[in-house]
C-alpha distance (Angstrom), angle and dihedral (degrees) to the residues before:
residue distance angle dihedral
X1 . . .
X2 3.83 . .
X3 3.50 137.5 .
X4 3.70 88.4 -116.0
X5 3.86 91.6 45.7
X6 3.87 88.0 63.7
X7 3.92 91.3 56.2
X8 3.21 92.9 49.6
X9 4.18 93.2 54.3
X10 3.84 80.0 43.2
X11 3.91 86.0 70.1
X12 3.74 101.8 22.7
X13 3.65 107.1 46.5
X14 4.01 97.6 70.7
X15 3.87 101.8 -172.2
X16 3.79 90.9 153.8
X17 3.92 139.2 32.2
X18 4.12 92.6 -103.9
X19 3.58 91.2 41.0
X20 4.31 78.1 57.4
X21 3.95 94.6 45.2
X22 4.22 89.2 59.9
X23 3.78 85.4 56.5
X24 4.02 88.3 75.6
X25 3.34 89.4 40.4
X26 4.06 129.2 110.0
X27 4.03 102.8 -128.2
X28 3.64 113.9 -135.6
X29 3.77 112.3 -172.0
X30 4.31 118.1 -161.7
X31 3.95 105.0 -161.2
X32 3.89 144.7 145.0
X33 3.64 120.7 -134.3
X34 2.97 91.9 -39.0
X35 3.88 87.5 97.4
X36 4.02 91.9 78.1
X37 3.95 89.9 48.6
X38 4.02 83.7 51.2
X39 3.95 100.6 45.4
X40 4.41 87.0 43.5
X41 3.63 94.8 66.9
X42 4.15 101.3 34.3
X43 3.67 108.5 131.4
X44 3.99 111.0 -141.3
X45 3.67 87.8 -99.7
X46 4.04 94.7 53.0
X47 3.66 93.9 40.3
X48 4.22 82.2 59.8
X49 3.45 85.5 49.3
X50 3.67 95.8 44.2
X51 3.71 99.9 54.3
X52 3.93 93.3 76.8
X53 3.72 92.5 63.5
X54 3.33 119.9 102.8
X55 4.10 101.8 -133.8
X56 3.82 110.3 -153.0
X57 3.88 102.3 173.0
X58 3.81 146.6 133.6
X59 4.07 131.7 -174.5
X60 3.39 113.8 -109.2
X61 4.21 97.6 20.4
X62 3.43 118.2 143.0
X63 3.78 127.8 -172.6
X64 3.32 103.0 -90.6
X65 3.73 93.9 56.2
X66 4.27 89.6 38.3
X67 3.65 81.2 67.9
X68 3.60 112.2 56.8
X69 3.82 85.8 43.8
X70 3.35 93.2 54.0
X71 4.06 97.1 48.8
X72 3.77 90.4 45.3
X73 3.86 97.9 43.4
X74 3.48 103.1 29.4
X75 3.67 103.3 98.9
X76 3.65 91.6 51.3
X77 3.75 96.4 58.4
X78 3.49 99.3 53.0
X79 3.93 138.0 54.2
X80 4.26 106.8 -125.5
X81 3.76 86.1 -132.9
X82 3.52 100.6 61.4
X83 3.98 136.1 79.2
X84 3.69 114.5 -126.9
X85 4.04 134.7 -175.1
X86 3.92 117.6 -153.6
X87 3.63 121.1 -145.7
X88 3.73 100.9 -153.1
X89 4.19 105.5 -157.9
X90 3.89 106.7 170.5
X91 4.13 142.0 115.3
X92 3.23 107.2 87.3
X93 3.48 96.7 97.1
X94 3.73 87.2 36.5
X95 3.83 87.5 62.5
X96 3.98 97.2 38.9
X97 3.72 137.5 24.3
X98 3.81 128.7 -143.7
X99 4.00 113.1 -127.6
X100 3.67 126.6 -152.9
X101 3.29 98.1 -97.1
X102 3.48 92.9 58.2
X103 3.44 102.4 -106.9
X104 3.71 128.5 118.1
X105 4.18 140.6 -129.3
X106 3.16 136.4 168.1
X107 3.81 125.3 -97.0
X108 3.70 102.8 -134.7
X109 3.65 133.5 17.1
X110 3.88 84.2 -162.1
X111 4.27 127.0 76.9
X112 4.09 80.0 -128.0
X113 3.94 77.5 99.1
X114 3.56 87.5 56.6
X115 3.91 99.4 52.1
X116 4.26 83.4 55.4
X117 3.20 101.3 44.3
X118 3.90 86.0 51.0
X119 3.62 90.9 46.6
X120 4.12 96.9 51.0
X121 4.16 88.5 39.1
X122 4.19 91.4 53.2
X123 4.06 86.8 44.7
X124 3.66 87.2 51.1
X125 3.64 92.9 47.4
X126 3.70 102.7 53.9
X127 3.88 85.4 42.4
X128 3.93 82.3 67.4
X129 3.42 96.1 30.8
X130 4.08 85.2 55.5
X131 4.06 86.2 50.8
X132 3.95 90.4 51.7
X133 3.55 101.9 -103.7
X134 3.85 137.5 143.5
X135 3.65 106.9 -125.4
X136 3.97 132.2 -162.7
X137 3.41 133.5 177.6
X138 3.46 109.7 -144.6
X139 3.89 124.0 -144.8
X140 3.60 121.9 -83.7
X141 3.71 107.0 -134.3
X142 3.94 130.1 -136.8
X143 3.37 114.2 -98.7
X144 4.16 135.6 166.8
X145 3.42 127.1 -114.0
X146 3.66 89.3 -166.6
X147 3.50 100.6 54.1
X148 3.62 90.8 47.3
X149 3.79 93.4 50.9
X150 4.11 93.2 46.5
X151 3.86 89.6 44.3
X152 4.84 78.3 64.5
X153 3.42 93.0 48.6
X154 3.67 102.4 -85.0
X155 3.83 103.8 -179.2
X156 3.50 120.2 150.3
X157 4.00 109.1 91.4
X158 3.72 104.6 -142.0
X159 4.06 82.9 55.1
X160 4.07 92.8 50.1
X161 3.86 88.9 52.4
X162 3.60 92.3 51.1
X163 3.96 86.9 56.9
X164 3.81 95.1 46.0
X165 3.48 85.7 59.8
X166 3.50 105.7 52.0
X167 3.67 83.3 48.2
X168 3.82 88.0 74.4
X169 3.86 93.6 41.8
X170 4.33 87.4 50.4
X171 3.34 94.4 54.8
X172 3.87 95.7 50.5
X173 3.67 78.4 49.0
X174 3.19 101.4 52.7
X175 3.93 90.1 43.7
X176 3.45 97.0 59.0
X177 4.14 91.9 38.4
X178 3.98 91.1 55.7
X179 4.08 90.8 47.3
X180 3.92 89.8 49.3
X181 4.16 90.2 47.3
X182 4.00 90.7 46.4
X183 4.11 88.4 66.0
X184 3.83 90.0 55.9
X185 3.97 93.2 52.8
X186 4.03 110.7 110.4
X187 4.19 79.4 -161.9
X188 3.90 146.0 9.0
X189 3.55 129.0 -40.3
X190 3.96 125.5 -163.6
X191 3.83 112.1 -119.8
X192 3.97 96.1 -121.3
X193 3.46 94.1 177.0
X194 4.06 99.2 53.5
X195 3.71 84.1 47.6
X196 3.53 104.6 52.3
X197 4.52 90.2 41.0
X198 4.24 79.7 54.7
X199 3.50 92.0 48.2
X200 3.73 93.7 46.1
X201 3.79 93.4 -123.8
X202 3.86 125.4 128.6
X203 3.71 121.8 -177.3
X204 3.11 135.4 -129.1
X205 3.96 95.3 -168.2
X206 3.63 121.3 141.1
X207 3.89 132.4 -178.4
């Protein structure tokens, strides 16, 4: 099951009465890169489903800069009369930075990340909140510094350790990030990360 598969039960599945209000909404979705990972594994029926979004993303974009985007552009990507529902999938490049060489690390060993992440995310929020939109912060996923590193041509051993472990420090990260963004959420968010360790899949994804 796909990323975009999950959105799409997001707005389909209807177990409760807000889960039924996002159905009449228009979905915006705030990414990185993660947009090309998205459109490569659309079936026919998501990319249908898919086209009424309103895709607001850039590679590389953390939250920080999401945010001053959004306040200054806002009002031009929407219509005042309508009701929209923004699909907020960032953090990884909060959490790690890409290098010139390719290669990636994390940005903090520490969850002092965390706290601003949090902090930029729930000023984002009420910003949408304020412009009467549902907001929810989808799941960041797992995803391996390592593998992405070896995949460039990482070689030298001392450097591939270093990655392994900040592997284990991203995903406590990312553990504690995803159960800070799940308190902002004015609705449901899948569980990416149960689904992918059920389907055996771990990705190696980055922004």
């Amino acid at each position: 099951m796909t990323y975009t598969t999950r959105v799409v039960y997001l707005e389909s599945r209807g177990h409760n009465r807000k889960a039924r209000v996002l159905d009449c909404t228009i979905p915006i979705l705030l990414t990185d890169s993660k947009e090309k990972y998205l459109e490569k594994h659309q079936t026919e029926f998501e990319k249908r489903f898919i086209n009424s979004f309103i895709w607001w993303s850039k590679g590389g974009a953390n939250t920080s800069d999401t945010l001053k985007k959004v306040k200054l552009r806002f009002d031009q990507k929407t219509k005042a009369n309508k009701s929209y529902t923004v699909y907020v999938y960032l953090g990884t490049c909060d959490l790690t930075k890409l290098n010139t060489d390719g290669l990636i690390e994390l940005r903090s060993r520490d969850e002092t990340i965390v706290a601003e992440i949090t902090a930029k995310s729930k000023e984002l929020s009420h910003f949408l909140i304020s412009k009467g939109c549902h907001v929810i912060f989808l799941q960041i996923p797992y995803y391996s510094i390592a593998k992405w590193n070896k995949e460039r041509g990482q070689q030298a051993q001392q450097l591939e350790e270093k990655s392994i472990e900040e592997d284990k420090i991203l995903i406590k990260l990312i553990d504690t990030l995803n159960s800070k963004l799940n308190t902002l959420n004015t609705g449901r968010t899948p569980i990416f990360n149960k689904d992918l360790q059920k389907a055996g899949h771990t990705s190696g994804v980055v922004a």
